[in-house]
N, C-alpha and C positions, 0 to 999 in steps of 0.2 A: 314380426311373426317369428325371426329368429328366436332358438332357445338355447342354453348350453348344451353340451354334448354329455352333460353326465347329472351324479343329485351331488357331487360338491358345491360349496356356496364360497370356495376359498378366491381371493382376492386376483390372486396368480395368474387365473386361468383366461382372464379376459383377454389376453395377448401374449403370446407368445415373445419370449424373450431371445434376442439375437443371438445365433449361432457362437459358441466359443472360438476360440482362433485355436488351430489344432494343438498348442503348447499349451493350451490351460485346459484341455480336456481329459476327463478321468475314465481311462479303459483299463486302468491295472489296480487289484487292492490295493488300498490307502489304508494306513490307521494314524489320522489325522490326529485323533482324540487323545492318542500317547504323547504324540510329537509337538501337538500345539498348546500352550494355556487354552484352557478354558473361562469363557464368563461367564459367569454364572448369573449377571445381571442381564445379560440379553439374551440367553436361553431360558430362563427359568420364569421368564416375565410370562402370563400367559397371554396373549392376543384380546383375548375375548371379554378382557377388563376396561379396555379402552380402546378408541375407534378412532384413529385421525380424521379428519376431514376427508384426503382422498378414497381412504378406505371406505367412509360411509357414502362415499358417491359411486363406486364400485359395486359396493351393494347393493345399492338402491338400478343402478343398471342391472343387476342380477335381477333385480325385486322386477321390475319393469319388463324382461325376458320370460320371467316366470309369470306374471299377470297375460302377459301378451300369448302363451301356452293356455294358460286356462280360458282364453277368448275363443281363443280360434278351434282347441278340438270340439269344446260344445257347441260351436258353429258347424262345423265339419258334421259332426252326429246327427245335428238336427236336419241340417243338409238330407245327410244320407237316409234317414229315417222317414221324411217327407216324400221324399223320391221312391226309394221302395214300397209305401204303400199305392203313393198316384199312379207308379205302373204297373203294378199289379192290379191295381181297380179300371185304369186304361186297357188295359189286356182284355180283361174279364168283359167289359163294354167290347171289343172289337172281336170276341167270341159270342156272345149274343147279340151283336146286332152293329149299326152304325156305332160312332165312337162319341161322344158328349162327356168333350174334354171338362165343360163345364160341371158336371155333375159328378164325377171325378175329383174334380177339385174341391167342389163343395163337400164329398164326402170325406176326402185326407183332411179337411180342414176342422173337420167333426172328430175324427180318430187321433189326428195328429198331438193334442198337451200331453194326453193322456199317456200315448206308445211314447212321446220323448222322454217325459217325467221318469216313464219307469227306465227309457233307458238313461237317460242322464245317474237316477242313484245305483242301479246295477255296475255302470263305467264307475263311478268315483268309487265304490264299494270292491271293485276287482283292481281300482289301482290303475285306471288304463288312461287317468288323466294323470300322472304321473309322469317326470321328468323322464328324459329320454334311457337315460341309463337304466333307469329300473322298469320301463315302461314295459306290462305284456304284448304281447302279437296278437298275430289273429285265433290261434286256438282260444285265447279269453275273449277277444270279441264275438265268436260265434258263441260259444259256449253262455255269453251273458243277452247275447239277443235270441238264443234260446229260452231263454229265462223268459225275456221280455213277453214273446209269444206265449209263453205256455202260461204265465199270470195274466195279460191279456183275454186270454180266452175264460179261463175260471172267473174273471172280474166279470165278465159278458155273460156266462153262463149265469151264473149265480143271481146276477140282474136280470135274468128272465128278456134277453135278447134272443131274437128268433133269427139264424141265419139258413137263406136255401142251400148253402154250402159251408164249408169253415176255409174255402178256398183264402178268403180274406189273410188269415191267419200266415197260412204256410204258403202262401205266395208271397204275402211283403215279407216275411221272413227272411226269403230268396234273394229279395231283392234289396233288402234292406243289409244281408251281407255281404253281399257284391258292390254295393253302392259306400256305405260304412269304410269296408276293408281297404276298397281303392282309393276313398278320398284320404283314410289316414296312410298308407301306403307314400300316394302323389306330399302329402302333407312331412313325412319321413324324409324321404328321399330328396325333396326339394328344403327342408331347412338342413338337412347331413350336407349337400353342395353349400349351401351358404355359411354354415359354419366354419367347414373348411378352409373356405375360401377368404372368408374374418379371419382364421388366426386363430377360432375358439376349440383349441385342443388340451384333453387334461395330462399333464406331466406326471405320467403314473411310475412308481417305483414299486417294487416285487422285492416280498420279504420270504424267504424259505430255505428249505437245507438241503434239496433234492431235485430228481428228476422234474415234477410238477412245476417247476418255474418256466422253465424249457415251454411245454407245451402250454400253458399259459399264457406265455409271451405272444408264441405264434398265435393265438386262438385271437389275442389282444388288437394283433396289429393287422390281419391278414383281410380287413372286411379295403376295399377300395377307398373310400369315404370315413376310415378307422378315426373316432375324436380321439384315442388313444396317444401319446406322443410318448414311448416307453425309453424313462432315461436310464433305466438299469437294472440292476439286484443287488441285494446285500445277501450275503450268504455266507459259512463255514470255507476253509481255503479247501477245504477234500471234495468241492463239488465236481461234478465234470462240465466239460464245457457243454455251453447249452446255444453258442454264438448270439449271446447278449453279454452286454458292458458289465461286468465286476465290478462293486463302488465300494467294497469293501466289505467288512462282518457287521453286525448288527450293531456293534457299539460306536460304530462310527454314524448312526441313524440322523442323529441331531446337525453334526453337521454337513450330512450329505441332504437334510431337509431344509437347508438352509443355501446350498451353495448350487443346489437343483433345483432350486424354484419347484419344489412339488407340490403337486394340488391333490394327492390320493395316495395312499400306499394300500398293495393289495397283498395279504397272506396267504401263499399259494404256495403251503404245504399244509398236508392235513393232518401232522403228526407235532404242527408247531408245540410248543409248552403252554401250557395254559396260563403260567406267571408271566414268563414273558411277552405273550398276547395282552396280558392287561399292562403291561409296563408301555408297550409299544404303542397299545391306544391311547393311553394316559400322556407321555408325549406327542404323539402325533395333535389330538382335541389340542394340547397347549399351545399349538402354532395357526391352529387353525386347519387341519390338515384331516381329510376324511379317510377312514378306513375300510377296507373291504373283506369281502373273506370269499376265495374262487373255492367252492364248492369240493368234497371229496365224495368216494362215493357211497360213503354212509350216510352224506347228507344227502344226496340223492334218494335213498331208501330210506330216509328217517320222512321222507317230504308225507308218504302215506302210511308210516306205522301205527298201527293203534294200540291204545294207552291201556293195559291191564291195570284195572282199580282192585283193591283190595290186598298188596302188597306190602310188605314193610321197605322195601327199595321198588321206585317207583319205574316198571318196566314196560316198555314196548313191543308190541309182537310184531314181527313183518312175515307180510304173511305171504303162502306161494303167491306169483304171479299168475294167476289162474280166472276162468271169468264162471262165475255162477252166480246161482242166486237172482237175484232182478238182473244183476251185469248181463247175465246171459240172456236173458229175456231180452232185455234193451238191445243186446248187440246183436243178437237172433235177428228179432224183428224188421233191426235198421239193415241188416244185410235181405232180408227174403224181399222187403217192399225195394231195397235200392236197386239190387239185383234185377228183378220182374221190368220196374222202371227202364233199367239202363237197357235190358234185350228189346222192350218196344221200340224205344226213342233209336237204337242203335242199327235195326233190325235191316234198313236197306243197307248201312255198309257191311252190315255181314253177308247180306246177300251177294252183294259184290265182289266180298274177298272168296265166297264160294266157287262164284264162276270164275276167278281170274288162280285162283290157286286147281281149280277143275282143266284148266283149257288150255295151262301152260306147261303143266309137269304130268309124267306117271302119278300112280302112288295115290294114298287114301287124302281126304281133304283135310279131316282133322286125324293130329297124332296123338296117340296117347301115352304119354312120357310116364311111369311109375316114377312117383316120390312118396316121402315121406310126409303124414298130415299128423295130426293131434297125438300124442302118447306112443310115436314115432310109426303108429300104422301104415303101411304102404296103401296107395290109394291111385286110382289112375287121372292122370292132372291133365285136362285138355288145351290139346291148342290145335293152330290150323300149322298144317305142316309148309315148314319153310327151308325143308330140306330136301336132297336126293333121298331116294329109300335107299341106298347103302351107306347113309351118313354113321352110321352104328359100330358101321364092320371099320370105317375108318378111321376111326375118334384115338385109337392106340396109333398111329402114324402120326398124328398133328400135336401130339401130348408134349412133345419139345419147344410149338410154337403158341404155346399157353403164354397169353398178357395179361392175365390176372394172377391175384396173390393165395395164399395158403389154400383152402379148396375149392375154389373158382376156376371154370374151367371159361375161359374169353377169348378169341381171336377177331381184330376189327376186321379181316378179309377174309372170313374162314369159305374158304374153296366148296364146303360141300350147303351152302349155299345156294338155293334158287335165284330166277332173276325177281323173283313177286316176293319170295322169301327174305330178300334183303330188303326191299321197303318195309314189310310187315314187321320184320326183326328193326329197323329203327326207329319206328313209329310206335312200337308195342302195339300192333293190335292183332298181332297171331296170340295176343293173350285174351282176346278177350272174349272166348268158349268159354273160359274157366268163371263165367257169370253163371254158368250148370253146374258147375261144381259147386259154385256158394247155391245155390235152391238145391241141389242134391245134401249139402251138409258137410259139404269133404273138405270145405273153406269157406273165407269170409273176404266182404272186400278188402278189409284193410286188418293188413298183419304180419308175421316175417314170412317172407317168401321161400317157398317147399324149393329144394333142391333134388336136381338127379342123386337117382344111387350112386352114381362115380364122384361127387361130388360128397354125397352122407355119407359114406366111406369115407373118408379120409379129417372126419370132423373129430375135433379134442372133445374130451366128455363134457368140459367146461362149458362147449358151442350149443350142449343138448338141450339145454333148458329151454331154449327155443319152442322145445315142440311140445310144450308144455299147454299151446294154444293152438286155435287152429291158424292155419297158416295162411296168407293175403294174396290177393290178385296186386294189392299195391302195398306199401310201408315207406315210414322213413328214410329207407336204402333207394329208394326212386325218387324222393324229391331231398335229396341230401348228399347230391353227386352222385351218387350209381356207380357206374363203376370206376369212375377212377379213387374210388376209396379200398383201403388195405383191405380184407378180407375181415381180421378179428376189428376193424371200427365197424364195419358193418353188422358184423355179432352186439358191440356195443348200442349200437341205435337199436336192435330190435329190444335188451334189454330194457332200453330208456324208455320206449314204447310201452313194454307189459308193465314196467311200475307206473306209468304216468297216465295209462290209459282213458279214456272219455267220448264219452259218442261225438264231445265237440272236435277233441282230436281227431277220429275217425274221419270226421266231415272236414276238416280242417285238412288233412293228408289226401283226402279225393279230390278239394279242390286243387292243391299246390301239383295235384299230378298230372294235370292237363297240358299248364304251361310246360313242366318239367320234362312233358312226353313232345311237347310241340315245339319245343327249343331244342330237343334231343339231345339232352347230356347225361354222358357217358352210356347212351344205348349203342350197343352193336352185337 
């Protein structure tokens, strides 16, 4: 069931090759290619002409990793897809009446070719049976059993199917994402330990001329479980340190691809030259060696540009980050129904925090903190107060013991603090009044989070674009570490957000915020 840790297919990568002895390790630029002859007979040969025998059994263990990937996740789907609809038609049995597992099963057994078919071509069509390196997450897997459901039902409709409810639909939905997500999740996480644990790591090397290599790196290596094994960069001698290995300038490429066993080289700079990109893929393909390209942030904004036809240079518009049109309709609707929902389902523990925030402290139950919503209006943002009522007057005294960065105001023991108010503050659920604010209009569940005014005071005009939408009870800045991230990455996600936006993201960001809130990182 094991697979590799990336989509190169290079020979290399099946084992790791034994540590250098500290004399023959290269941490200082080299410029081999002056110093040494070159051969032009064993560089210029290309790989892909001929195949020794070990090499094609290499392969074929490649071939064998990859077959064994395409087993198991449409195992895994069907799995998960079966399951989701049997408990949600079990449910539905154990709300009307005794439970007849049997008849349950008889009916998943009736819906089941059909819901897997679609989702089996939705998955291969969104890339999600794709090798692990380029494989999506769970925003495509909701967003594609969204699909599923919603052609499901038109295929039923249109066949003059008569249902007493459409519960059917948007319950296995439910549960078909829950079920889906955790088994590729369990399926992730347990072939990332085994890989590891083989030895099957790619030897990636970093081509660029700048800062971007730097964070790169870190981005590269930082996951626990990283199939990444980073042997270095090639770059200009004028770079700054970035604390990774220097292997020298570019023209030393060939044979630091050679003497690094590399199985990938990634381009991370976005300013690289366009000639020299094609020279670099051109030898890298000759060795057999895959190329990458780590994203800038044009190509981030080029991902939803639309194509102006009728041009004589052919141009893309990007357009604001803004939600109208159906978007807003869609996001409207998924907020007022989510919203309604989440205050029923929710409604004893808010009862709860009423009486235990009424019976412990002075002072009003919920507070209304002024921030800024949509087109940077000021709006009143609710929550349940988890402070003394003179927390206001003393927020200029604690302004020294600020633990967050550029306009974040955080302190993990901030003194004006209740005792109910410090559970509520690490749990987030003095946030969750502001489910009237999203039925009022003033927010939405998921989007960048409104700040105080001492907080929008002190924002770069850069940061404003933000409020270009309306603002969330949750976002990426909650399940993307919260606060121990800088201030302006936090700006950053919410960007990433308004251009990448999708009702599957949406739903994809409400689940991740459960764990995120019940693991507590970085709340305080």
């Amino acid at each position: 069931m094991g697979e590799r840790a990336s989509g190169t297919s290079s020979p290399s990568a099946t084992r790791v090759p034994p540590p250098r002895p500290p004399s023959q390790r290269i941490t200082q630029p080299r410029r081999v290619a002056a110093a040494l002859p070159r051969a032009p007979e064993q560089h210029d040969r290309d790989i892909r002409r001929v195949r020794p025998p070990m090499l094609s059994f290499l392969l074929r263990a490649t071939t064998l990793r990859r077959v064994g990937r395409l087993v198991v996740l449409p195992a895994l789907d069907f799995a998960g897809v079966a399951l989701g609809i049997f408990t949600a038609l079990v449910l539905k049995e154990a709300v009307n009446g005794p439970v007849l597992a049997h008849r349950a099963l008889n009916s998943t057994e009736s819906f089941l070719p059909f819901a897997y078919l679609l989702t089996a071509l939705l998955f291969a069509r969104s890339g999600l049976y794709a090798e692990r390196g380029v494989r999506p997450g769970l925003s495509r897997i909701v967003g594609s059993l969204f699909q599923v459901a919603f052609v499901a039902l038109i295929f039923a409709v249109v066949n003059g199917e008569h249902f007493s409810s459409y519960y059917l639909f948007y319950g296995s939905l439910a549960f078909a994402i829950f079920y889906v997500s955790s088994l590729r999740a369990l399926y992730d996480r347990f072939t990332a330990i085994v890989l590891h644990a083989a030895g099957y790591r790619r030897r990636t090397l970093l081509v660029g001329r700048g800062k971007h290599i730097g964070d790169v790196g870190q981005a590269l290596t930082g996951e626990a479980h990283s199939p990444v094994e980073l042997v270095g960069f090639l770059a200009p001698a004028a770079i700054p340190d970035n604390g990774l290995a220097r292997l020298g300038a570019l023209g030393d490429l060939d044979e630091v691809l050679g003497s690094e066993r590399v199985d990938e080289v990634i381009i991370a700079d976005p300013d690289f030259p366009q000639d020299a990109a094609v020279d670099l893929v051109d030898r890298c393909h000759r060795r057999g060696v895959g190329v990458r390209l780590a994203p800038s942030t044009m190509e981030i904004l080029i991902h939803h540009a639309e194509f102006v036809p009728g041009q004589s240079v052919p141009l893309f518009e990007l357009r604001p980050p803004v939600f109208e049109g159906i978007d807003f309709a869609l996001k409207r609707t998924f907020d007022i129904i989510g919203a309604s929902l989440l205050l029923i389902v929710l409604s004893p523990i808010l009862l709860t925090i009423v009486l235990a925030v009424r019976l412990t402290s002075r002072g009003p139950i919920v507070f209304r903190s002024m921030r800024r919503g949509i087109g940077q209006r000021p709006f009143a943002c609710l929550k349940f107060r988890t402070m003394h009522t003179d927390a206001e007057e003393r927020q200029a005294d604690l302004e020294e013991l600020n633990e967050a960065s550029g306009a974040l105001f955080k302190i993990r023991h901030d003194p004006r603090l209740t005792r109910v108010g410090r559970i509520l503050r690490r749990f987030s659920l003095d946030e969750l009044p502001q489910l009237v604010n999203v039925l009022r209009g003033d927010m939405s569940l998921v989007g960048p989070r409104p700040l105080p005014e001492r907080d929008y005071a002190m924002l770069d005009d850069w940061h404003r674009k933000r409020y270009l939408v309306l603002p969330g009870i949750t976002g990426l800045w909650q399940v993307s570490g919260r606060s121990e991230l800088d201030f302006d990455d936090l700006v950053h996600l919410d960007f990433l957000y308004l251009e990448r936006w999708s009702l599957a993201l949406d739903l994809t960001i409400l689940l991740k915020t459960v764990p995120a809130v019940l693991m507590r990182r970085g709340a305080y």
